[in-house]
MARBA-3410 file (N, C-alpha, C, O; in Angstrom, 1 decimal):
146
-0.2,-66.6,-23.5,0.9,-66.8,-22.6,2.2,-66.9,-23.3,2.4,-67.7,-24.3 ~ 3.1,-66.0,-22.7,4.9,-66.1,-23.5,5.3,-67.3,-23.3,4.8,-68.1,-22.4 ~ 6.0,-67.5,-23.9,7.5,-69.0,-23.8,7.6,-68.9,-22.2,7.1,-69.7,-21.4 ~ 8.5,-67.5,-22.0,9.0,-67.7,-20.5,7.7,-67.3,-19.8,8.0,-66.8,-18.7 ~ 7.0,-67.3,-19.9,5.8,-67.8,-18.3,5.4,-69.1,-18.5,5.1,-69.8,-17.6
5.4,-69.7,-19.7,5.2,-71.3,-20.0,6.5,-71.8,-19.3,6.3,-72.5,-18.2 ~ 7.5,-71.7,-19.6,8.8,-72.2,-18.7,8.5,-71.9,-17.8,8.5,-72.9,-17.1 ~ 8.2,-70.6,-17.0,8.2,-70.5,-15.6,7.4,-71.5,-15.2,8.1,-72.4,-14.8 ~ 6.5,-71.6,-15.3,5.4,-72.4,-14.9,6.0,-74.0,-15.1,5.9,-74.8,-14.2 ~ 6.4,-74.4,-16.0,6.9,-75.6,-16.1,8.3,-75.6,-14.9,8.9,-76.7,-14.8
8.7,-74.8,-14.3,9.6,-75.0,-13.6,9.1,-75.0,-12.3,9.6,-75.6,-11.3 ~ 7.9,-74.1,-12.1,7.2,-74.6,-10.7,6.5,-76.3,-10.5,6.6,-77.0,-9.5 ~ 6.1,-76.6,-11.5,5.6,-77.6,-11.6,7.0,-78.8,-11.4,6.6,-79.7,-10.6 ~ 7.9,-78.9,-11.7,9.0,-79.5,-11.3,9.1,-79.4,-10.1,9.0,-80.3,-9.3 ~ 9.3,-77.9,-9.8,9.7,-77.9,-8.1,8.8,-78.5,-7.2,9.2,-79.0,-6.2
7.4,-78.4,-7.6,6.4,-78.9,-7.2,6.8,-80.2,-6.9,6.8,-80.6,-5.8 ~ 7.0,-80.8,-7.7,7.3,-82.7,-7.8,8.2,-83.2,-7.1,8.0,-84.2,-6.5 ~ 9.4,-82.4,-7.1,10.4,-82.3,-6.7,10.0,-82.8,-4.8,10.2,-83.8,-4.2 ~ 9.3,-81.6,-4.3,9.0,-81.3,-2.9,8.6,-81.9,-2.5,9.0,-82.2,-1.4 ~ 7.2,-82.9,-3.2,6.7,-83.9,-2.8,7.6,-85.3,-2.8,7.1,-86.3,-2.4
8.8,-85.2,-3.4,9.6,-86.4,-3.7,10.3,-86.2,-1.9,10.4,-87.3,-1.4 ~ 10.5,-85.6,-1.4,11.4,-84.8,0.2,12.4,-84.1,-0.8,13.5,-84.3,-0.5 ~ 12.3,-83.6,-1.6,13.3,-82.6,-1.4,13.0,-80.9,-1.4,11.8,-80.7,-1.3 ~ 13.8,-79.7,-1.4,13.1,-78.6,-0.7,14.1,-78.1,-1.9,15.1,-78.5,-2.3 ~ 13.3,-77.1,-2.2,14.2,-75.6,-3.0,15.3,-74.6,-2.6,15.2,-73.8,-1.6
16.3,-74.7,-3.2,17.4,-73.6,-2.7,17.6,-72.6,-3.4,18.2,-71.5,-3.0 ~ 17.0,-72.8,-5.1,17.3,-71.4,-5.4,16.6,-71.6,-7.0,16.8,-72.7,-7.6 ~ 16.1,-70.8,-7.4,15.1,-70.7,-8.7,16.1,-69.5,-9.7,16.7,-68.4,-9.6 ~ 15.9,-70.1,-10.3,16.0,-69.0,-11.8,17.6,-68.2,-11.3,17.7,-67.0,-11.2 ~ 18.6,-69.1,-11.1,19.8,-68.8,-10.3,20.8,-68.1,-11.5,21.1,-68.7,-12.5
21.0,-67.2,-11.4,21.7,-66.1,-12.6,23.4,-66.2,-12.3,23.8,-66.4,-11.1 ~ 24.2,-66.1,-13.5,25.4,-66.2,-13.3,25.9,-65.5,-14.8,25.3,-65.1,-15.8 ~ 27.3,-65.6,-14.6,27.9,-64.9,-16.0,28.0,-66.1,-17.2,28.3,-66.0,-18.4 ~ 27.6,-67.4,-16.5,27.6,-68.8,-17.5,26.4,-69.0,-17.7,26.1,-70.1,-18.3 ~ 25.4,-68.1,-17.3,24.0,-68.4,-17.7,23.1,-69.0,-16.5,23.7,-69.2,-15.4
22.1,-69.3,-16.6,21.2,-69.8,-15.4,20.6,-71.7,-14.9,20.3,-72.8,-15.5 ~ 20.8,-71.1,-13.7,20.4,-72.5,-13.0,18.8,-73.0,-12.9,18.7,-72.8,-11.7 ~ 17.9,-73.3,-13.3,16.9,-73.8,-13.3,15.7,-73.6,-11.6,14.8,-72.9,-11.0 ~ 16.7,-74.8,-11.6,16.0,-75.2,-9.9,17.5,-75.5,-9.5,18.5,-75.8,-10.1 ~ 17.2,-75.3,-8.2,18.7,-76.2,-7.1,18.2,-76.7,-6.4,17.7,-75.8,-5.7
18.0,-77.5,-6.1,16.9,-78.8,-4.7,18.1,-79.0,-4.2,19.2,-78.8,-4.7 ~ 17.9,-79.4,-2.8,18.8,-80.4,-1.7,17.7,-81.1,-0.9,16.5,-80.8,-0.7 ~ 18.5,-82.2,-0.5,18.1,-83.4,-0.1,19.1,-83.7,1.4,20.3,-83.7,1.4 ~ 18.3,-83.7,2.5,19.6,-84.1,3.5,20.1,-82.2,4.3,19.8,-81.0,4.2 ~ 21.2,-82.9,5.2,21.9,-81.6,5.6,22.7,-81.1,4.7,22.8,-81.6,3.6
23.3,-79.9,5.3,24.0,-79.3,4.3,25.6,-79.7,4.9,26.2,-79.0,5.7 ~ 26.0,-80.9,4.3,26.9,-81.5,4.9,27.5,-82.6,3.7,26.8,-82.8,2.7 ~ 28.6,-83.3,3.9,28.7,-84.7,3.0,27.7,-85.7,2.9,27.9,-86.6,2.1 ~ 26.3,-85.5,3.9,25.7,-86.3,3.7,24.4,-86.0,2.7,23.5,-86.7,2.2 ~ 24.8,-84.6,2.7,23.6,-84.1,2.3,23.4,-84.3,0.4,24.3,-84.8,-0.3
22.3,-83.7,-0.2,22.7,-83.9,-2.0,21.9,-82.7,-2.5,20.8,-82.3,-2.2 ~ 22.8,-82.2,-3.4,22.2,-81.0,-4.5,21.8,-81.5,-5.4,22.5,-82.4,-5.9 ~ 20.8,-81.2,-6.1,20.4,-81.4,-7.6,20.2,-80.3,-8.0,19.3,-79.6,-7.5 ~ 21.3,-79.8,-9.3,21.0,-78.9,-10.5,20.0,-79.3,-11.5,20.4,-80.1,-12.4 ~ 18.7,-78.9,-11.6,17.7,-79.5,-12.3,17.8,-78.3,-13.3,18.0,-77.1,-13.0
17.7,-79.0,-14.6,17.5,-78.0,-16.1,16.3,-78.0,-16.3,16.0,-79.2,-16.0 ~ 15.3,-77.5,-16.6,13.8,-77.6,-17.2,13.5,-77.2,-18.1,13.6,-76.0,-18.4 ~ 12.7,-78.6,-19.1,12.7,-77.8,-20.3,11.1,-77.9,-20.6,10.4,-78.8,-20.2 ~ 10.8,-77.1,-21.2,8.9,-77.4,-21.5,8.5,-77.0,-22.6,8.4,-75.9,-22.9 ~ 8.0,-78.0,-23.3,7.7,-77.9,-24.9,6.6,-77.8,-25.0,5.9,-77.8,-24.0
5.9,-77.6,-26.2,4.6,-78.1,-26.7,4.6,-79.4,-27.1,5.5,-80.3,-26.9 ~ 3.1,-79.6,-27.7,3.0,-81.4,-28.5,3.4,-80.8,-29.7,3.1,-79.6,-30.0 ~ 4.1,-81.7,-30.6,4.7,-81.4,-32.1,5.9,-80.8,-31.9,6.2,-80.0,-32.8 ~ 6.5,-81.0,-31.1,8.3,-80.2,-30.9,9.0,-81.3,-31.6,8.7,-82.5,-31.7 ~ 9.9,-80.9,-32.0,11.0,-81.6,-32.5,12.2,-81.7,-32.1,13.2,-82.2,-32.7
12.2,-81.1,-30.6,13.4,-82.1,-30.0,13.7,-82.5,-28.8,14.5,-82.1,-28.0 ~ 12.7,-83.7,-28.7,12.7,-84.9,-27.8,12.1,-84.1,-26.5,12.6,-84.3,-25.4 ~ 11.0,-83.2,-26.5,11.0,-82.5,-25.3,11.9,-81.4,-24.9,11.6,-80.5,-24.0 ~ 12.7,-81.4,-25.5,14.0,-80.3,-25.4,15.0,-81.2,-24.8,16.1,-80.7,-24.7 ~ 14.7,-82.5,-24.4,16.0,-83.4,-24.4,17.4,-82.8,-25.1,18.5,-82.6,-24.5
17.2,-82.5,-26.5,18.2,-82.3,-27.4,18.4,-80.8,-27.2,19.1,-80.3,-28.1 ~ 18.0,-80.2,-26.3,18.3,-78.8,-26.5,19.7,-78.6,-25.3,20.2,-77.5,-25.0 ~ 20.1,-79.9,-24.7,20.5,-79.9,-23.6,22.0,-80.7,-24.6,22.2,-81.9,-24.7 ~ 22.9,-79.7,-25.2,24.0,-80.1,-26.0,24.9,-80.3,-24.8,24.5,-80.3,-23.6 ~ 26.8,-80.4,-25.5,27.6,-80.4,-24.5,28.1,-78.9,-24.4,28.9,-78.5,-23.6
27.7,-78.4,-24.9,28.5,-76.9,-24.7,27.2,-76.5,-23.8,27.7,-75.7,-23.0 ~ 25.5,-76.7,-23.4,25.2,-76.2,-22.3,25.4,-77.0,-21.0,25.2,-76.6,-19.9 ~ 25.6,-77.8,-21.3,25.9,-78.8,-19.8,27.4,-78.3,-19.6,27.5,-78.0,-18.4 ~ 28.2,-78.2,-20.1,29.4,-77.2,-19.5,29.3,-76.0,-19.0,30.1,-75.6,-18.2 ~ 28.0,-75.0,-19.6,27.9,-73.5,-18.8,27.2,-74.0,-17.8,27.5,-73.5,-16.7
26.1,-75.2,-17.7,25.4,-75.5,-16.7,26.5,-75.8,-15.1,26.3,-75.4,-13.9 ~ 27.8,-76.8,-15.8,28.5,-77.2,-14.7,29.1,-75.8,-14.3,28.8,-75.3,-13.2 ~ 29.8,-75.3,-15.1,30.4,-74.1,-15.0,29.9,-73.0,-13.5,30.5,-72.5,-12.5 ~ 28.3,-72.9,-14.3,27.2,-72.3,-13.1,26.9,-73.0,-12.1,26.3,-72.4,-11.2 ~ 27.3,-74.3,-11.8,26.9,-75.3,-10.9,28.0,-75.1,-9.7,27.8,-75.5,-8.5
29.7,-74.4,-10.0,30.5,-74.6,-10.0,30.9,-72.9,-9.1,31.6,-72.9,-8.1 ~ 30.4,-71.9,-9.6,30.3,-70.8,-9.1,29.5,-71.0,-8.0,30.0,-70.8,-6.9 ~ 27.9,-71.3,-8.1,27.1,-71.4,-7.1,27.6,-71.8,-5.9,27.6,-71.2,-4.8 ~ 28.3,-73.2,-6.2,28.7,-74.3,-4.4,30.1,-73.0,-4.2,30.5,-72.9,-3.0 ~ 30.6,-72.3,-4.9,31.6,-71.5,-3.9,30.7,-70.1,-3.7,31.5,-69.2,-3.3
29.5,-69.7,-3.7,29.2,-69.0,-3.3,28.2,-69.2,-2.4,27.6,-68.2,-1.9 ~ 27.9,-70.8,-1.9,27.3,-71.3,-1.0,27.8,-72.5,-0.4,27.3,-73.6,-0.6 ~ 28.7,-72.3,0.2,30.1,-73.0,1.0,29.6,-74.4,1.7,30.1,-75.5,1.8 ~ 28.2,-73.9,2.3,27.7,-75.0,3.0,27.9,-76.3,2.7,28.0,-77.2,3.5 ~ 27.8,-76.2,1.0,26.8,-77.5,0.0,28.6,-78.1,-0.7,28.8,-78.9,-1.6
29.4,-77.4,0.1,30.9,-78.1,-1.2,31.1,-79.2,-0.5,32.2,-79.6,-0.7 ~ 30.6,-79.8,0.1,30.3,-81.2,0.2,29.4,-82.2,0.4,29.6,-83.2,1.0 ~ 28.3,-81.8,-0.4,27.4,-82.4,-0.6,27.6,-83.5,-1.8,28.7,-83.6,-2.4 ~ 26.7,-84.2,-2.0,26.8,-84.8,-3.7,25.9,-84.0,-4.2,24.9,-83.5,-3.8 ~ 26.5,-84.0,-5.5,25.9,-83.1,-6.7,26.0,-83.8,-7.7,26.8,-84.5,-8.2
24.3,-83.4,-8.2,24.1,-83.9,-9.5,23.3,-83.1,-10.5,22.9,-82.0,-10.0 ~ 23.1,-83.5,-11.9,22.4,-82.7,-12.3,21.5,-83.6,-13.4,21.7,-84.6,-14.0 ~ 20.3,-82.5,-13.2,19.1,-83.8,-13.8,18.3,-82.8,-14.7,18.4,-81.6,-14.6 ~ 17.8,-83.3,-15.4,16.6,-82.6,-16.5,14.8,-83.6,-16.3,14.2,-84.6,-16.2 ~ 14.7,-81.9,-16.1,13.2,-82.1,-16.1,12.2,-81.7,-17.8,12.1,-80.6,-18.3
11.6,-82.9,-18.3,11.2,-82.8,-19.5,9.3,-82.5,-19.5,8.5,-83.4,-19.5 ~ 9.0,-81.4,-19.5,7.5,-80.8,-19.6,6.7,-80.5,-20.9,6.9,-79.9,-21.9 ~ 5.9,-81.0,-20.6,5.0,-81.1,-21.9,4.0,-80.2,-22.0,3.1,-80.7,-21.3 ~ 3.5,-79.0,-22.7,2.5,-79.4,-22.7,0.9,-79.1,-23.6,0.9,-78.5,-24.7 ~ -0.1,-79.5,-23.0,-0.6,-80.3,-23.8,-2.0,-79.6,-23.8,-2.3,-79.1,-22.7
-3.0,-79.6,-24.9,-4.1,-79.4,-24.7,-5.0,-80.6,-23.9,-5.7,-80.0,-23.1 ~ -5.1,-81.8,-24.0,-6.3,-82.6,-23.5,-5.6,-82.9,-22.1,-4.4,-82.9,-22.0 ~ -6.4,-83.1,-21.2,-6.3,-83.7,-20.1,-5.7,-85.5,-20.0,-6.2,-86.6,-20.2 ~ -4.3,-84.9,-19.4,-3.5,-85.8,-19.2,-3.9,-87.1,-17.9,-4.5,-86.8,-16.8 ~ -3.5,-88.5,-18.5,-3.8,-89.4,-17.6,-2.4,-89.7,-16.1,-1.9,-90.7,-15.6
-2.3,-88.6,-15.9,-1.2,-88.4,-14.7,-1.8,-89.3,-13.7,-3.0,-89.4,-13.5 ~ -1.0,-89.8,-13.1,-1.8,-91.4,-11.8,-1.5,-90.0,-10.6,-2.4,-89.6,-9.9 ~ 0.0,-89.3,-10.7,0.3,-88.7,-9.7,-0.4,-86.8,-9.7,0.0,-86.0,-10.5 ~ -1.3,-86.6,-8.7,-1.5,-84.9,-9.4,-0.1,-84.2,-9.3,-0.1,-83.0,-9.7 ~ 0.8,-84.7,-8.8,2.0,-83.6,-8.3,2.1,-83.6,-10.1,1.6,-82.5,-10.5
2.5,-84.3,-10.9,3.0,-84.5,-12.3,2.5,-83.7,-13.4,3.0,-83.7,-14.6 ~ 1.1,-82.9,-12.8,0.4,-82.0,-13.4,-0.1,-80.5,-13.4,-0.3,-80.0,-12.3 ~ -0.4,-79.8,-14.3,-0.8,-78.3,-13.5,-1.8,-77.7,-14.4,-1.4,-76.9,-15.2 ~ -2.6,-77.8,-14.3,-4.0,-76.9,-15.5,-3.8,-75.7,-15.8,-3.6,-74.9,-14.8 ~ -3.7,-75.2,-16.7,-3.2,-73.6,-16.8,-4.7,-72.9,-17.3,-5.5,-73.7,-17.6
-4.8,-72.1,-17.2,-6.1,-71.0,-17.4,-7.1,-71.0,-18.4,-8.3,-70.9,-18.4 ~ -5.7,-71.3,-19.9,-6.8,-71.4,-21.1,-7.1,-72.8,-21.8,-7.2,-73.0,-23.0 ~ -7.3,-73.9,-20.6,-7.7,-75.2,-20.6,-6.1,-76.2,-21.4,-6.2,-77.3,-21.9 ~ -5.3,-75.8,-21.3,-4.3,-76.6,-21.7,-3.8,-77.0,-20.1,-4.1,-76.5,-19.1 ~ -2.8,-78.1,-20.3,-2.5,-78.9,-18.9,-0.9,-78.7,-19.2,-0.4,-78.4,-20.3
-0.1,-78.8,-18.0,1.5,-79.0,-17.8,1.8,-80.1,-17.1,1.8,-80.1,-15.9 ~ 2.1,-81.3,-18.2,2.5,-82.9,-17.7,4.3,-83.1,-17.7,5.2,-83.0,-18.5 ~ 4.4,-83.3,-16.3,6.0,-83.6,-16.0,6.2,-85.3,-17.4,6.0,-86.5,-17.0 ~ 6.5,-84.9,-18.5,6.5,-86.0,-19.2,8.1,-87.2,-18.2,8.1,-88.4,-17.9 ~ 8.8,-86.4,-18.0,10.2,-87.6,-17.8,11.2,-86.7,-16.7,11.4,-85.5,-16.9
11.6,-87.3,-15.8,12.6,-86.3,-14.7,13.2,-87.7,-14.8,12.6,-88.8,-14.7 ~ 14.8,-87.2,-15.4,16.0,-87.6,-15.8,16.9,-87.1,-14.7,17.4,-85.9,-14.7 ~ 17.3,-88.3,-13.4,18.3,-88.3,-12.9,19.6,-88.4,-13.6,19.7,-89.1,-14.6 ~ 20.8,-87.4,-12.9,21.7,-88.4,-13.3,22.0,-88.1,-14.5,22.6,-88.9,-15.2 ~ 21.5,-86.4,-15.2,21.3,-86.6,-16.9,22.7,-86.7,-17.6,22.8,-87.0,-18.7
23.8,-86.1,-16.6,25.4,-85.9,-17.3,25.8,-85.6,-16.1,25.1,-85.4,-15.1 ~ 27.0,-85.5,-16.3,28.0,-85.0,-15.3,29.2,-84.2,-15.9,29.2,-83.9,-17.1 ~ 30.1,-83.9,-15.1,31.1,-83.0,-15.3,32.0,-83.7,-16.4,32.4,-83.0,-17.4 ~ 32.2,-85.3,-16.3,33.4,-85.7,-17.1,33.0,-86.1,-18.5,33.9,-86.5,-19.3 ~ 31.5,-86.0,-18.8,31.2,-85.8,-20.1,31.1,-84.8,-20.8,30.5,-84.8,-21.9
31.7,-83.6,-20.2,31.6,-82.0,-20.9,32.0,-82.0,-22.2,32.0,-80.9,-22.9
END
């Protein structure tokens, strides 16, 4: 299995979690000239009352060296991330008043069978390794830490 079907797959498995949390998908693997959006969830109407989350997803192996990919998440990509977050709400007008945030989803994964309490948090893949949502990081940065 490639990197990016491992990522894919770790980004369904978020969305997955996500859905079961009430929130619904707006847009996957979102392409821009600043690079791509992960997941886009909303929560609510599509109104000021309503909320976007720009979710980043990152999905490692066991034995990575950086933090899950925590650390892969510098200030220069959380600025193309806002950047892209920033194109998107003007090309989907509905949502320029929603609240927006943006969050990182941290995937692991793992050969042995993970002690997940929740199944949403998990996903078995084919050649006996598992995909454990290790940490979903609300709230991970915002615009005025760019």
């Amino acid at each position: 299995m490639s990197k990016t079907e491992l990522g894919t797959l770790g980004e369904t498995l978020a969305s997955n979690w996500l859905v079961a949390q009430g929130w619904r998908q707006c847009d996957r693997q979102w392409h821009c000239r600043w690079g791509e959006l992960d997941l886009v969830m909303a929560k609510g109407p599509a109104d000021s009352q309503g909320q976007i989350a720009f979710v980043e997803v990152k999905t490692r192996s066991q034995g990575n060296w950086d933090a899950y990919g925590l650390m892969a998440i510098t200030r220069a990509k959380q600025a193309k991330l806002w950047k892209a977050a920033q194109l998107y709400l003007l090309k989907q007008p509905q949502w320029a008043e929603a609240a927006c945030r943006f969050d990182v989803a941290l995937v692991a994964c793992r050969r042995d069978r993970p002690p997940a309490a929740n199944p949403a948090q998990r996903l078995s893949l084919e050649d006996g390794r598992y995909l454990v949502l290790q940490d979903y990081i609300e709230h991970a940065f915002d615009a005025t830490r760019r």
